[in-house]
C-alpha positions, 0 to 999 in steps of 0.5 A, spaced: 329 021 269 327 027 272 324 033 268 325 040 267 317 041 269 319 037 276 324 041 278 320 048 277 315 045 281 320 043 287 324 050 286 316 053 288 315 050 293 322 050 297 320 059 295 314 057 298 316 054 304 322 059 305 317 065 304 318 071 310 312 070 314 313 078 316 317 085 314 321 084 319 329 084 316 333 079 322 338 074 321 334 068 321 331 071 315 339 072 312 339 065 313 333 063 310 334 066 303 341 063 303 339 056 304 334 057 299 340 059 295 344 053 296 338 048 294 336 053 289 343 051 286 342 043 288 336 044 282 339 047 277 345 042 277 340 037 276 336 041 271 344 040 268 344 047 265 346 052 269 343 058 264 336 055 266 330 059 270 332 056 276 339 058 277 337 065 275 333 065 281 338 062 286 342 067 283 336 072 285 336 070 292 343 070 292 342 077 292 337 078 296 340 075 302 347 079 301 344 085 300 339 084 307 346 082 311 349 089 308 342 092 311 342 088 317 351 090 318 348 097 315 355 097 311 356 104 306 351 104 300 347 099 302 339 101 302 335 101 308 328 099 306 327 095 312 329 101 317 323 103 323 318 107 320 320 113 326 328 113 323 325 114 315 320 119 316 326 123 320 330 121 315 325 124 310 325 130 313 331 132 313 332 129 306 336 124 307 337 117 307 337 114 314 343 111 315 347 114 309 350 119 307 350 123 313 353 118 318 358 116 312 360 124 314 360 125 320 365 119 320 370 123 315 369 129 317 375 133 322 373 134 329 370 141 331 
């Protein structure tokens, strides 16, 4: 029988493994982060409850790949820490969020 001390130690190195190697946001990264979901979630089946540390993380990463993809989609309301350096520091000095509101507006708004 497999012990709850175990799995963790499985689960550390999956997120070791997995870990984004740089601070760009892509694809494969979105990829990477639900795969770790998925076998996150094999070893919290195995730890038979669900409540436990590890599905608590599986659900984690869930979300964290969800919200990458919405970054990377760049849908409404979802944040953009990942956006070029250039684009923020603009966006700061207009005192807006890049890839926010404004264009949101811009969108909605009648034609001049």
């Amino acid at each position: 029988m497999i012990t709850d001390l175990e799995l963790e130690r499985v689960a550390a190195v999956i997120e070791r493994v997995l870990r984004r190697r740089d601070g760009t946001a892509t694809w494969e990264q979105v990829e990477r982060l639900r795969l770790q979901s998925d076998l996150l979630d094999r070893l919290a089946a195995a730890q038979r409850h669900w409540g436990g540390s590890i599905g608590g993380r599986a659900e984690m990463v869930r979300d964290a790949a969800e919200r990458l993809a919405d970054e990377l989609n760049r849908a409404p309301g979802a944040t953009t820490e990942h956006e070029c350096p250039c684009c923020a520091e603009r966006a700061a000095a207009a005192g807006r969020r890049p890839g926010g509101d404004d264009v949101r507006a811009a969108k909605t708004s009648p034609p001049a």
